[in-house]
C-alpha positions as CSV (number, residue, x, y, z in Angstrom):
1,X,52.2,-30.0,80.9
2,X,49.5,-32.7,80.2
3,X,47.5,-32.9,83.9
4,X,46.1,-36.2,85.1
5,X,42.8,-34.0,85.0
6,X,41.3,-30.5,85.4
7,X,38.1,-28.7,85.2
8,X,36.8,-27.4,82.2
9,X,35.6,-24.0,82.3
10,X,34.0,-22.4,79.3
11,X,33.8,-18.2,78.7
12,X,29.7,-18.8,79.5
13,X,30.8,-20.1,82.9
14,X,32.7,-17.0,83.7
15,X,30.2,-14.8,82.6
16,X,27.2,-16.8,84.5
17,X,29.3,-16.6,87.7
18,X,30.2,-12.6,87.0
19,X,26.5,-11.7,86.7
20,X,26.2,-13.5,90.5
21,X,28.6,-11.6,91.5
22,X,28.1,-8.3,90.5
23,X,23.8,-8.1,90.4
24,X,22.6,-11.2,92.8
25,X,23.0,-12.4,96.3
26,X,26.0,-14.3,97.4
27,X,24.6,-16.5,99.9
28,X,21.3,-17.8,100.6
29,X,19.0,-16.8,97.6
30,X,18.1,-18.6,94.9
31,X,20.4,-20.5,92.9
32,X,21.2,-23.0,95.6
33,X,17.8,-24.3,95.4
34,X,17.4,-23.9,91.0
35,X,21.4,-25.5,91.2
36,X,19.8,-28.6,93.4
37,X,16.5,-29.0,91.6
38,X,19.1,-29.1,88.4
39,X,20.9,-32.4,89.8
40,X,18.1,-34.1,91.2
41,X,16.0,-34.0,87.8
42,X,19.3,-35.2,86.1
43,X,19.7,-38.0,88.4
44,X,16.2,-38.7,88.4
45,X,15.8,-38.2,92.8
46,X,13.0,-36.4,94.7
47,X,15.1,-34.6,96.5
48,X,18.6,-32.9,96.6
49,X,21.0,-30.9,99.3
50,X,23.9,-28.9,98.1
51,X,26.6,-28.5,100.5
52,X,29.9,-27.0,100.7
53,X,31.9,-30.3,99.7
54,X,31.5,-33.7,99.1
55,X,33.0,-34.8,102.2
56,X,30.7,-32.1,104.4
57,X,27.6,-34.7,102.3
58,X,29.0,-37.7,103.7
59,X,29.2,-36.4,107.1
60,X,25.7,-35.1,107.0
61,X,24.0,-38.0,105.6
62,X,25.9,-40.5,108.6
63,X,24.3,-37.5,110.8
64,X,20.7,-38.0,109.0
65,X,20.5,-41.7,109.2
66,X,20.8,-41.3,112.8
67,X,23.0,-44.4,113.9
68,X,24.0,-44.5,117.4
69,X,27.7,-43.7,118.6
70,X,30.1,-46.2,117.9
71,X,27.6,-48.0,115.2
72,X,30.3,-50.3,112.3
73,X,30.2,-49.1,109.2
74,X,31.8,-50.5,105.9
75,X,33.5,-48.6,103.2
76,X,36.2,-49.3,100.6
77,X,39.8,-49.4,101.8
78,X,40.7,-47.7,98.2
79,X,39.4,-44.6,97.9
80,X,40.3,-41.1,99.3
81,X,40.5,-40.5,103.2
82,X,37.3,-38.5,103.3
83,X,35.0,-41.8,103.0
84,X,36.1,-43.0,106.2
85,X,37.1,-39.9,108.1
86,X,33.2,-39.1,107.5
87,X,32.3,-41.9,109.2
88,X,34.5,-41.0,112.2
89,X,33.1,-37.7,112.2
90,X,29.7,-39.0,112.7
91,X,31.1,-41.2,115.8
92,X,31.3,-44.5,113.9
93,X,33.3,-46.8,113.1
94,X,34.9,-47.7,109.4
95,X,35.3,-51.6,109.0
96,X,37.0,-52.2,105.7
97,X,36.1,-54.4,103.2
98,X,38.6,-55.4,100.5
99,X,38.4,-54.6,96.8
100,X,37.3,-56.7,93.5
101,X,40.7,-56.3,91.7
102,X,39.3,-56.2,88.1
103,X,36.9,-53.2,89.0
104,X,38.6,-51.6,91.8
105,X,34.9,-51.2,93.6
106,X,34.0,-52.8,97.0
107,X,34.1,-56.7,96.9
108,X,30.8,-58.1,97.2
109,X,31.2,-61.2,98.4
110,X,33.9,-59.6,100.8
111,X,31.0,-57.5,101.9
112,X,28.7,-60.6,102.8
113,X,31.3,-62.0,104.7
114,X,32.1,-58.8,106.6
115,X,28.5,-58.6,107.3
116,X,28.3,-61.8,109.0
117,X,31.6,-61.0,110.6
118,X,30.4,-58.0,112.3
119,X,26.9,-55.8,113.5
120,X,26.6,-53.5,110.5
121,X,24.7,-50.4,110.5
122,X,25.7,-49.2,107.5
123,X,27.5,-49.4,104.1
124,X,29.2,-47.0,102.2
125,X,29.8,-48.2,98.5
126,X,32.3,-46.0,97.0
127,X,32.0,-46.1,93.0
128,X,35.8,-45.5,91.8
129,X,36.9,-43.8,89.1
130,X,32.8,-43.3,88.2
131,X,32.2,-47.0,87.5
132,X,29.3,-48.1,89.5
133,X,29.1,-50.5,92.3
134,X,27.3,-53.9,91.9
135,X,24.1,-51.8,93.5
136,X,21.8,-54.4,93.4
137,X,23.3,-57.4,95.2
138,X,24.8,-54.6,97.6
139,X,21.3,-53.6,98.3
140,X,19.5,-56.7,98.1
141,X,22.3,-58.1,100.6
142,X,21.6,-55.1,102.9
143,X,17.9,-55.2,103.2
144,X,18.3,-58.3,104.2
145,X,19.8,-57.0,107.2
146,X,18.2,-53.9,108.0
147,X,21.3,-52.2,106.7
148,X,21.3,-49.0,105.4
149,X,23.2,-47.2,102.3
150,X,24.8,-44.3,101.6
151,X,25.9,-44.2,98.1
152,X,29.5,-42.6,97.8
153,X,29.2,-41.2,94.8
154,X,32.1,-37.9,94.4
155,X,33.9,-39.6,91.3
156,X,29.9,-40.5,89.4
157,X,28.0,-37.9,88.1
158,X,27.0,-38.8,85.0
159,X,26.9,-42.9,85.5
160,X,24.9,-44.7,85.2
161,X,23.8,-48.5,86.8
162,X,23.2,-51.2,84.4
163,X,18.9,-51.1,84.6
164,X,19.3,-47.8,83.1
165,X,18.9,-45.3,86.1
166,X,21.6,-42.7,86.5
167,X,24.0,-43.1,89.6
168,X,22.1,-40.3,92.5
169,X,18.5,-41.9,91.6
170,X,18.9,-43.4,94.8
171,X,17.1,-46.7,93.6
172,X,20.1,-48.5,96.1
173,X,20.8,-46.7,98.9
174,X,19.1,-44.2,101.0
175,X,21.1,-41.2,100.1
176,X,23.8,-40.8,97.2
177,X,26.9,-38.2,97.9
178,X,28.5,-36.1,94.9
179,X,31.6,-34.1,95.0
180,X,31.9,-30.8,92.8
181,X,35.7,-30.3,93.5
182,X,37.3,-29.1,89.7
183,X,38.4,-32.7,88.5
184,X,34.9,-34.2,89.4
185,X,32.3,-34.5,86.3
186,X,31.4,-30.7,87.2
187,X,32.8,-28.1,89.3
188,X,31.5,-25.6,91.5
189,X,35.5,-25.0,93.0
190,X,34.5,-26.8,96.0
191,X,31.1,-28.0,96.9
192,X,29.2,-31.3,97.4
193,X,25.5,-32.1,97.2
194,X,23.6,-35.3,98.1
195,X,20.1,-37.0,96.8
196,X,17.5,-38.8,98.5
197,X,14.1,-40.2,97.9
198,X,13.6,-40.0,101.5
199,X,11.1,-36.6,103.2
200,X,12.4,-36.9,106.6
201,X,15.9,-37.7,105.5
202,X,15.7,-34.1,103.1
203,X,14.4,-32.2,106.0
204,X,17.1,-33.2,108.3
205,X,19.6,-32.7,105.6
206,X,18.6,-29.0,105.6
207,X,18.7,-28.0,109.1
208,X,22.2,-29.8,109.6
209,X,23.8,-28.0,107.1
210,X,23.0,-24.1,108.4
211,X,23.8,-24.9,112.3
212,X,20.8,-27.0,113.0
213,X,18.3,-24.0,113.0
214,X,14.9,-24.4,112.1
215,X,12.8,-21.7,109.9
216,X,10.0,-23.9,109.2
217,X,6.8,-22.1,110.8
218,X,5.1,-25.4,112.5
219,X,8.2,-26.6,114.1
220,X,8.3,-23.5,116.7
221,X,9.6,-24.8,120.1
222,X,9.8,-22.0,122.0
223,X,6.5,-20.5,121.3
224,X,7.0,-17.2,123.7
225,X,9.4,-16.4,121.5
226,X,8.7,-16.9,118.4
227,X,4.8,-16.6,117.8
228,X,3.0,-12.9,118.2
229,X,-1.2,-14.3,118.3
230,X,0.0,-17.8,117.0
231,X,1.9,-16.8,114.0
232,X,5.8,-16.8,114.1
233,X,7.5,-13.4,114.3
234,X,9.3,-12.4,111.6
235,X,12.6,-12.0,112.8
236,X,12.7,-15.5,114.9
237,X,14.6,-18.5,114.3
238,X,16.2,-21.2,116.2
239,X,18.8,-23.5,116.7
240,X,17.2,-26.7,117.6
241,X,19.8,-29.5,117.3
242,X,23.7,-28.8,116.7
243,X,24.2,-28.3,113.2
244,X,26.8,-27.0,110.5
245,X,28.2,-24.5,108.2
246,X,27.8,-26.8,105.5
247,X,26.4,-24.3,103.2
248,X,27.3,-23.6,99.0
249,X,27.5,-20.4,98.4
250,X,25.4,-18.8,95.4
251,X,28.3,-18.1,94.0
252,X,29.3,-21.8,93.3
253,X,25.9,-22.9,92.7
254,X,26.0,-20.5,89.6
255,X,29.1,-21.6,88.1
256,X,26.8,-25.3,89.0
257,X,24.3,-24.4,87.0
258,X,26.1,-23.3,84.3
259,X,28.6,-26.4,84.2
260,X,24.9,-28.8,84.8
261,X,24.2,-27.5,81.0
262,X,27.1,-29.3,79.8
263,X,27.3,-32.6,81.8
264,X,26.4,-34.5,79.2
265,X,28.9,-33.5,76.5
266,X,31.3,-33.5,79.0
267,X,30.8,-37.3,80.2
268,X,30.7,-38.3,76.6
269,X,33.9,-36.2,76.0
270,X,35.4,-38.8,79.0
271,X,33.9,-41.9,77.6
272,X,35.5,-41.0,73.7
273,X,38.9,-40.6,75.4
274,X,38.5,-43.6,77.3
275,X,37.5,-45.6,74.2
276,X,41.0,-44.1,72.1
277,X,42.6,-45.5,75.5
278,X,41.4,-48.7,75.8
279,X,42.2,-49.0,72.0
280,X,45.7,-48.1,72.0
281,X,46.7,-49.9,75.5
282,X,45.6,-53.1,74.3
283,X,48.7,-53.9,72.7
284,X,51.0,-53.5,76.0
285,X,51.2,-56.7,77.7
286,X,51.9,-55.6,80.9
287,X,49.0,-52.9,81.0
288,X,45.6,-54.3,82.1
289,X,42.6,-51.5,82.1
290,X,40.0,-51.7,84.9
291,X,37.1,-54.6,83.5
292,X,33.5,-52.8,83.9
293,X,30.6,-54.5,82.7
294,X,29.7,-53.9,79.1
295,X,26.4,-52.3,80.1
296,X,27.2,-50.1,83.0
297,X,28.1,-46.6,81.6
298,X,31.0,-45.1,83.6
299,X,31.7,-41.5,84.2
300,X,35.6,-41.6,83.6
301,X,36.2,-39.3,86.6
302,X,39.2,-41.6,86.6
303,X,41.2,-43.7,83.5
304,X,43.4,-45.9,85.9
305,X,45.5,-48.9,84.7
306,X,47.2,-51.9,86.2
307,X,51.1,-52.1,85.5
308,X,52.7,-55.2,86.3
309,X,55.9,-54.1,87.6
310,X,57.4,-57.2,88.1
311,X,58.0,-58.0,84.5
312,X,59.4,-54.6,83.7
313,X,62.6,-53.0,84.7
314,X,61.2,-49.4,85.7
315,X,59.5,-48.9,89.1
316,X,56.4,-46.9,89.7
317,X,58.3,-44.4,91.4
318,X,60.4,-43.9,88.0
319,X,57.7,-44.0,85.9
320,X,55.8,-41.2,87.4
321,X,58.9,-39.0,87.1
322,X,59.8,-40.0,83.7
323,X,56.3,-39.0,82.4
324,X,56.9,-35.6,83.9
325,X,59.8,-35.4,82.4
326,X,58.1,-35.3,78.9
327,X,55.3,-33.2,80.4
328,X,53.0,-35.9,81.5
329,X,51.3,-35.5,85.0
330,X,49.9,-39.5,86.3
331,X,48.9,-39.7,89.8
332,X,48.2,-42.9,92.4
333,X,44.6,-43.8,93.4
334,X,45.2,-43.9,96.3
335,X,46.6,-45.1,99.2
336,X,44.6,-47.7,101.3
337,X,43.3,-45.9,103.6
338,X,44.2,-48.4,106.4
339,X,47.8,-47.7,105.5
340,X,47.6,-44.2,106.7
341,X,49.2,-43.1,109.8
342,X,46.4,-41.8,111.3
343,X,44.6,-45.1,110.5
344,X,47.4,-47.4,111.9
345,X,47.6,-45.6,115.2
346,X,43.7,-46.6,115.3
347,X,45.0,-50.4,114.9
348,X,43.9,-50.7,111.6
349,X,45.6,-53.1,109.1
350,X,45.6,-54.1,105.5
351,X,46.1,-57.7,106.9
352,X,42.3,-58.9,105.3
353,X,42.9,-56.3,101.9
354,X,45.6,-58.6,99.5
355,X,43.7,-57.2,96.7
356,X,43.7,-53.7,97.9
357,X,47.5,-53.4,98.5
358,X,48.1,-55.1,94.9
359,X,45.9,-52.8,93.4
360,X,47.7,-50.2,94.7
361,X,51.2,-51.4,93.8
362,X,50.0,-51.8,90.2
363,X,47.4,-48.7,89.5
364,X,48.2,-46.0,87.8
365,X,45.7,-42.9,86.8
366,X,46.6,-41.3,83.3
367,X,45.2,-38.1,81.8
368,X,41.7,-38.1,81.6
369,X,39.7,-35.0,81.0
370,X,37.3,-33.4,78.5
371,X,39.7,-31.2,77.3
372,X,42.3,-34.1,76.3
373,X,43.1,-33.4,72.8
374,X,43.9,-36.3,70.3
375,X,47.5,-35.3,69.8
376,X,48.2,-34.7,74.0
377,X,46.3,-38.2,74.5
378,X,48.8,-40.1,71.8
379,X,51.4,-38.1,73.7
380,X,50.3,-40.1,76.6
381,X,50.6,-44.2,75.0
382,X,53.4,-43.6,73.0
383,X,55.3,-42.2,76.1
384,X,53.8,-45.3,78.2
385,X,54.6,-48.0,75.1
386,X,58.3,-46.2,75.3
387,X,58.8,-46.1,78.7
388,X,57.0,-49.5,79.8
389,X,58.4,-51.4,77.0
């Protein structure tokens, strides 16, 4: 069976995370912070949190920016539930905004209008598939307004924005969110982390995600407690604000650090398949790939295409099994979020998101992963060109 994707895990990997295991700490040592120093050089950020998922990182940085209860924030009706159940989480409010169709990404324009619409506090770009967000009108749009940015970043290690700087820089936004779940650019089985340029921001980050307690010698509250002749006892901590267990464990950061070696080849892995793709779809007429521009390098988390169902006779529904059938796994990306139960019972519509709810009549996500051999990928467009035709 040919998966839409999968992690790639080399014999090294293994070996890396068995020496964790059997001769180093498990939690709270060292490779947390070597693992986060890692992704923040890569990305080119001052500062970087690892956490025990990507959706744990969204949640924290909503926590860190400090908006007050009930505060509108915008996010992307297409993407998965976890961008705007953060914002819930955090006591805020999700407006969405709908989608450019070509790209898939939050509509700019949408997003202006939205903003005059409505008090925003916040704005949550979500880069899908790994193709970047039009980051600089987003942020030039949002300074304007005192806005602030949290870049969702879980399907874009790797990317990079079209002046160069690598998706996680934080040049846009505030803070920058990356998911290490095993179809992302890297895995560490689960875990998240998130960037920022910001001190305070980094400092805040840290004591949310171990249950709010505070280590740091000159932040002592209770100083009959925890100071013997003015310095702080050894033994004393405490919890100062309610926090977390957001924590990665050493464990995970390992097999991060081992899989942070390889980014690279594997993102260029993803950009070769997606070249055979684009190559070999082009001569379906009723398959349109995702339009990027030219100078924006994607991370291919995702390969998703546009199927225009009304001029063929198969339905989506029949298509997906029908692939299977021949050992071909495609998946949908994803459901509006609006759409959802949960979300409707809110009140939410898709009334304002036409380009959403086409998008996701039409899209598609086909096998896409660094592993994706020649022979299985052919597998893949001749099955399409069959079936589609």
């Amino acid at each position: 069976m040919i998966p839409y994707s999968r992690q790639t895990i080399s014999f090294l990997d293994a070996l890396y995370v068995a020496r964790q295991v059997k001769f180093k700490s498990l939690t709270q040592g060292f490779q947390i912070d070597n693992f986060e120093q890692k992704v923040a050089k890569y990305v080119g950020a001052r500062f970087a949190v690892a956490v025990s998922s990507g959706t744990a990182g969204l949640h924290l940085a909503h926590l860190a920016l400090g908006q007050a209860k009930g505060s509108k924030v915008i996010t992307s009706p297409i993407s998965f539930v976890a961008s705007a159940n953060s914002i819930i989480y955090a006591g805020q409010e999700p407006i969405f905004v709908d989608i450019d169709s070509d790209t898939g990404n939050i509509s700019v324009e949408k997003l202006q209008e939205a903003i005059g619409k409505h008090q925003i506090k916040t704005v949550v770009p979500v880069h899908y598939a790994g193709f970047p967000c039009e980051m600089e009108k987003i942020f030039n749009i949002c300074q304007k307004e005192s806005i602030r940015i949290i870049e969702d970043a879980a399907h874009a290690l790797g990317a990079s924005y079209d002046t160069g700087e690598k998706i996680g820089s934080c040049k846009y936004s505030d803070l920058t969110v990356f998911s290490f779940h095993p179809v992302k650019s890297i895995t560490t089985g689960e875990g998240g982390l998130i960037t920022t340029n910001n001190e305070d921001l980094y400092l805040k980050l840290i004591k949310l995600r171990s249950h709010g307690i505070e280590k740091n010698d000159q932040s002592v509250q209770n100083e009959i407690l925890g100071l013997t002749n003015g310095k702080r006892n050894a033994w004393y901590y405490e919890m100062q604000q309610l926090g977390f267990h957001y924590r990665l464990t050493e464990i995970q950061a390992a097999l991060g650090i081992s899989q942070m070696r390889k980014i690279d080849k594997f993102i260029n892995k993803r950009r070769k398949i997606a070249k055979r793709y684009n190559k070999s779809l082009k001569k379906l007429d009723n398959i349109e790939k995702l339009k990027s521009n030219e100078n924006i390098i994607g991370a291919f988390h995702l390969y998703p295409i546009k199927i225009k169902f009304d001029k063929i006779i198969i339905s989506k529904n029949d298509l997906i099994h029908a692939l299977k059938k021949l050992g071909i796994m495609s998946q949908v990306h994803y459901v509006p979020i609006p759409m959802h139960p949960y979300y409707k019972n809110l009140g939410y519509t898709v009334d304002e998101l036409p380009n959403a709810i086409d998008f996701y009549y039409r899209v598609l996500s086909i096998p896409i992963y660094p592993g994706l051999s020649i022979l299985k990928q052919r597998k893949v467009t001749r099955s399409l060109n069959k079936l589609i035709r």
